[in-house]
C-alpha positions as CSV (number, residue, x, y, z in Angstrom):
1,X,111.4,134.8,17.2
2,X,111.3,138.3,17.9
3,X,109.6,140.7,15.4
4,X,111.3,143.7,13.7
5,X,114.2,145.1,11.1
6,X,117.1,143.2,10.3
7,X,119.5,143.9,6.5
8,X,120.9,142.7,4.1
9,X,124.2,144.0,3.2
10,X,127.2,144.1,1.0
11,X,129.9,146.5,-0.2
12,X,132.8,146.9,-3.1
13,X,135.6,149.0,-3.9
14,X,137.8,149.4,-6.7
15,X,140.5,151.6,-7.6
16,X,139.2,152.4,-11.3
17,X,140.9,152.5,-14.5
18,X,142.9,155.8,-14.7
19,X,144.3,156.4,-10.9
20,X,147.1,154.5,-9.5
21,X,145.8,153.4,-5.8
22,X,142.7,153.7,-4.2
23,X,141.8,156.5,-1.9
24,X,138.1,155.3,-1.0
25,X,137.6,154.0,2.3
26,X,134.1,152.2,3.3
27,X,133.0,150.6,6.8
28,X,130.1,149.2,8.8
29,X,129.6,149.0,12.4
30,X,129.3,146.6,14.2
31,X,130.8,144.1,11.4
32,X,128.8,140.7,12.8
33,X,125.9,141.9,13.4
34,X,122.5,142.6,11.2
35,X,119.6,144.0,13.4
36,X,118.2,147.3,13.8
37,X,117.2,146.3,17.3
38,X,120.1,147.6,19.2
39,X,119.6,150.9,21.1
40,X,122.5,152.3,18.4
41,X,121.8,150.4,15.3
42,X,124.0,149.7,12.2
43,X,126.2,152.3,11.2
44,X,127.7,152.5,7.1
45,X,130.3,154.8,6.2
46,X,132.1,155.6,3.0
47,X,134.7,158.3,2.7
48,X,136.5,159.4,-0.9
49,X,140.3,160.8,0.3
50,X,142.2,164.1,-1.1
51,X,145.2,165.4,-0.6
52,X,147.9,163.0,-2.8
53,X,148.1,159.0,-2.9
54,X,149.2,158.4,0.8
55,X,147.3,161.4,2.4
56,X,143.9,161.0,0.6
57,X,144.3,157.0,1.7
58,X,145.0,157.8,5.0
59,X,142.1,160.9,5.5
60,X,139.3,158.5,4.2
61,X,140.6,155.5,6.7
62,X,140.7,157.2,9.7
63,X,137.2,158.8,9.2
64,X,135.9,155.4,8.7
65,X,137.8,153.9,11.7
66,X,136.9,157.4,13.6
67,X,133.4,157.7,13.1
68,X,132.9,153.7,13.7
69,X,134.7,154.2,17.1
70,X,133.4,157.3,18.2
71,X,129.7,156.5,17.4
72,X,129.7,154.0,19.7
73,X,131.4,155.6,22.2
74,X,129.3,158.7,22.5
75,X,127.8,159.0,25.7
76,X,124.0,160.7,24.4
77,X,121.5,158.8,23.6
78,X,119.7,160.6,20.9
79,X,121.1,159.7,17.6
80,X,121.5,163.0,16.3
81,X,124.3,164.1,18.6
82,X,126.1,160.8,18.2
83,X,126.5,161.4,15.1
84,X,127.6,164.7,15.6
85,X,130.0,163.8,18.2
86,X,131.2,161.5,15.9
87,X,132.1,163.3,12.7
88,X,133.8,165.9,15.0
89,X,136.1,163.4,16.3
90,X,136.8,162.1,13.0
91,X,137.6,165.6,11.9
92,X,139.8,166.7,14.5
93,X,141.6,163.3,14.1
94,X,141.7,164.0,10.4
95,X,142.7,167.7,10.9
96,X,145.6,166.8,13.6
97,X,147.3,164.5,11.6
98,X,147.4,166.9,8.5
99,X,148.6,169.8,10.4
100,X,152.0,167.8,12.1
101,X,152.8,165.5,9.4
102,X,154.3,166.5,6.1
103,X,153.6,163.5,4.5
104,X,149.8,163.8,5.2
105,X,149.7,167.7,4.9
106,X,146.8,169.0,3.2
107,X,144.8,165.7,3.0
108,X,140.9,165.6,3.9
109,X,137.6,163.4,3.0
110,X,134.2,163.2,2.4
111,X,132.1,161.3,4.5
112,X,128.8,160.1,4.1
113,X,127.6,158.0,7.2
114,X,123.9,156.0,7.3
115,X,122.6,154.3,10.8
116,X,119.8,152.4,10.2
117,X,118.2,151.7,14.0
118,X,114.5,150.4,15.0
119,X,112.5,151.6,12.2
120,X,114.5,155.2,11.1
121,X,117.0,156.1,9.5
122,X,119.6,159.1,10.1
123,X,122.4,160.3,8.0
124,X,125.6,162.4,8.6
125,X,127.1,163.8,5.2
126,X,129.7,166.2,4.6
127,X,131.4,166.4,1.0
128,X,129.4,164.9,-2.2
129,X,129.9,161.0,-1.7
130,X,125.9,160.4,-1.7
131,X,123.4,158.7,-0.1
132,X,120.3,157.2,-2.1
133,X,117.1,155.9,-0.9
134,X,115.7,153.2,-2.9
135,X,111.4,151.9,-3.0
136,X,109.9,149.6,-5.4
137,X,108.6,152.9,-7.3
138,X,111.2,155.5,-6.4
139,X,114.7,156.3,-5.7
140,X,116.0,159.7,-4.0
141,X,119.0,160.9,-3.2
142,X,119.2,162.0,0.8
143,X,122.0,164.4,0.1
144,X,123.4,167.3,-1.2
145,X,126.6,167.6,-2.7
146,X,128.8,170.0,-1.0
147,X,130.6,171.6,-4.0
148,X,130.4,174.8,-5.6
149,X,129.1,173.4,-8.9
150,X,126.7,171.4,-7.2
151,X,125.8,174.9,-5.3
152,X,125.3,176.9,-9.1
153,X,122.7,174.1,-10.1
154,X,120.6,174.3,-7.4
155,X,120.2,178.0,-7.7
156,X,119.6,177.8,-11.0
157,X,123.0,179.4,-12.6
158,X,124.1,176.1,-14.5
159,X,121.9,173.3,-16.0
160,X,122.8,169.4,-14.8
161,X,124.4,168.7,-18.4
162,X,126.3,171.6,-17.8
163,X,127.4,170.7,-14.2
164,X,128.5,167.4,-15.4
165,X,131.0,169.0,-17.6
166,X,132.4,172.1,-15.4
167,X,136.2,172.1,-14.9
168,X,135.5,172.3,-11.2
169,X,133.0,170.0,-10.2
170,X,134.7,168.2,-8.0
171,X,135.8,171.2,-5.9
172,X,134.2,170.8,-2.7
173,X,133.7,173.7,0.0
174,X,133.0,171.4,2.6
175,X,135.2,168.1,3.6
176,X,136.7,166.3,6.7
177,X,140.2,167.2,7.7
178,X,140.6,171.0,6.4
179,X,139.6,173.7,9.8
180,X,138.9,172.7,13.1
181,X,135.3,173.9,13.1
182,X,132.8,171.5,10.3
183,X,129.3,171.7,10.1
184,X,128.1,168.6,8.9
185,X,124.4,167.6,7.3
186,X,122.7,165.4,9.7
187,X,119.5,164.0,9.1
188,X,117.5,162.1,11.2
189,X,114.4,160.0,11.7
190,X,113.3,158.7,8.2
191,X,110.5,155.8,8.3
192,X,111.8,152.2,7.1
193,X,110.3,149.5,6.0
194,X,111.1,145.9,4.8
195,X,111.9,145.9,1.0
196,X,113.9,150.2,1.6
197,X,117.0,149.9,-0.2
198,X,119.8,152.5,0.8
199,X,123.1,152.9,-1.2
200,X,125.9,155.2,0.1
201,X,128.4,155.9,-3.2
202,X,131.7,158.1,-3.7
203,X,131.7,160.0,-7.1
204,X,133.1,157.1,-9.0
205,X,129.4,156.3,-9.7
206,X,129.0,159.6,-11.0
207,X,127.9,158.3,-14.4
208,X,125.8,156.1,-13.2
209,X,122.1,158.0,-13.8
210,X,119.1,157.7,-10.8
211,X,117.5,155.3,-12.6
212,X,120.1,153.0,-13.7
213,X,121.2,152.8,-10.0
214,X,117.5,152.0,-9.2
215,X,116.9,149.3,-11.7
216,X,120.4,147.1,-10.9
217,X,119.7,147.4,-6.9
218,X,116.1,146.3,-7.1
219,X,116.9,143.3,-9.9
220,X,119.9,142.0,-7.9
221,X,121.1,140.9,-4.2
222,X,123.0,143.5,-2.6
223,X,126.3,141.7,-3.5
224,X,125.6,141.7,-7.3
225,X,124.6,145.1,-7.5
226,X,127.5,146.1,-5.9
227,X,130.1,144.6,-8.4
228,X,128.0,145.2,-11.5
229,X,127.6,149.2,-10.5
230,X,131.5,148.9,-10.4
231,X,132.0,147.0,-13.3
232,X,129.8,149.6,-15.3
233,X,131.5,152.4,-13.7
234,X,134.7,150.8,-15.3
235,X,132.9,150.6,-18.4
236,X,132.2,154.1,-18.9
237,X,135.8,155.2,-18.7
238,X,136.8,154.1,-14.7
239,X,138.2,157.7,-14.2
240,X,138.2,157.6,-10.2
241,X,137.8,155.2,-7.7
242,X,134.6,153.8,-6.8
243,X,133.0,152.7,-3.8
244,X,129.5,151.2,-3.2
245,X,128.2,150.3,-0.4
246,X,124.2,148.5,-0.6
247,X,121.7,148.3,2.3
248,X,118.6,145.9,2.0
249,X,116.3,146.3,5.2
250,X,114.0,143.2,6.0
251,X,112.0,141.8,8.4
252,X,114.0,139.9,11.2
253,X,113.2,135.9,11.2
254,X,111.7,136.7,7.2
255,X,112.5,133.1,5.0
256,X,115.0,133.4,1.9
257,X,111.9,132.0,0.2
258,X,109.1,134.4,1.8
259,X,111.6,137.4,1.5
260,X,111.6,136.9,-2.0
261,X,108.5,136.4,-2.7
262,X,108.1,140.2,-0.5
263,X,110.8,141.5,-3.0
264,X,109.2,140.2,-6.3
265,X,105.7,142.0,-5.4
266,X,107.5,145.2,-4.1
267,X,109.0,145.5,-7.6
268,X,105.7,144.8,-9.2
């Protein structure tokens, strides 16, 4: 059998406890497929909709559908500009559809997008859904939140605590959908191994600490993780919508029973 990267994957979504429908949209690409091998990879997107119940719905659906489309229909081969291409398009779908409908007028999204491919990863945020990088002994989160709150703690002006709290923290100054010209973060060419974890979240999970989010992905299969990070997100007061989506990279042709036994002494 041919050697190399192959995943594990599994996502969730749920509306929460306090808003009436779910504006959260989530994706992978191509859906029946799980190796890295391909010359464009796996692509996982999640995207968290503004802009009122049927615009914010529709913004973070057609990013989803847009970037999974456009992706793979990008005519460069290096990664980077794909990706770029990509979000663009999704944009000027996004942006288009706000600006001559009244019913979708003002609506935007995040968008955080992962393609795992060969043995790197590459990332294309805009927004503060995040993306996480989990190791036996670590986890670290790939990107920055693009919100002014978010801004003020990194330089310094407000403490974490503090930026958990502010009025405005989920005012963002970057998002999908609101002027023709976006510049998103791309990131590209991160080393993976068999065992890397990677977990692209909107801010539903936002009370959901580092470490917690560690612990649950690396004591569970992707598909548990995913439904007990929602149910705990319910738990501590469900005030948004939540999505989660989990990405477990292994070797290709790897047993259930040798994988495991790979898993248990990664954790050690």
């Amino acid at each position: 059998m041919e050697q190399g990267l192959s995943i594990t994957f599994s996502s969730a979504s749920d509306r929460g406890l306090k808003r009436e429908d779910n504006q959260d949209s989530c994706g992978k690409f191509p859906q029946d497929d799980s190796s890295l091998q391909t010359p464009r990879g796996q692509l996982f997107v999640v995207a968290d909709g503004m802009g009122g119940h049927a615009g914010g719905r529709h913004a973070s659906q057609l990013a989803v559908q847009a970037l999974g489309e456009a992706y793979f229909a990008a005519t460069p081969e290096d990664i980077r500009q794909c990706l770029q291409q990509a979000v663009a398009v999704a944009n000027q779908r996004i942006y288009e559809a706000s600006t001559t409908s009244y019913e979708f007028y003002g609506m935007g999204t995040t968008c955080t997008a992962l393609v795992l491919q060969g043995e790197a990863a590459h990332i294309a945020h805009v927004g503060d859904s995040r993306a996480y990088r989990i190791t036996s002994d670590n986890i670290e989160q790939l990107t920055q939140d693009h919100s002014k709150v978010a801004e003020m703690q990194r330089l310094g002006i407000i403490t974490e605590e503090e930026a958990k709290r502010h009025p405005e923290k989920s005012h963002l100054y970057r998002a999908l959908g609101i002027y023709t010209d976006l510049e998103a973060d791309i990131i590209t060419g991160l080393a993976i191994k068999p065992g890397d974890h990677f977990l692209l979240c909107t801010d539903g999970l936002a009370k959901i600490g580092a470490q917690e989010l560690k612990k649950i992905i690396l004591s569970h299969s992707p598909a548990k993780a995913c439904k007990k990070l929602i149910a705990l997100a319910n738990a501590r007061g469900g005030d948004d919508n939540a999505t989660v989506q989990i990405v477990r990279v292994r070797k290709t042709g790897t047993s259930k029973r040798n994988f495991f036994s790979l898993f248990t002494r990664l954790r050690r």
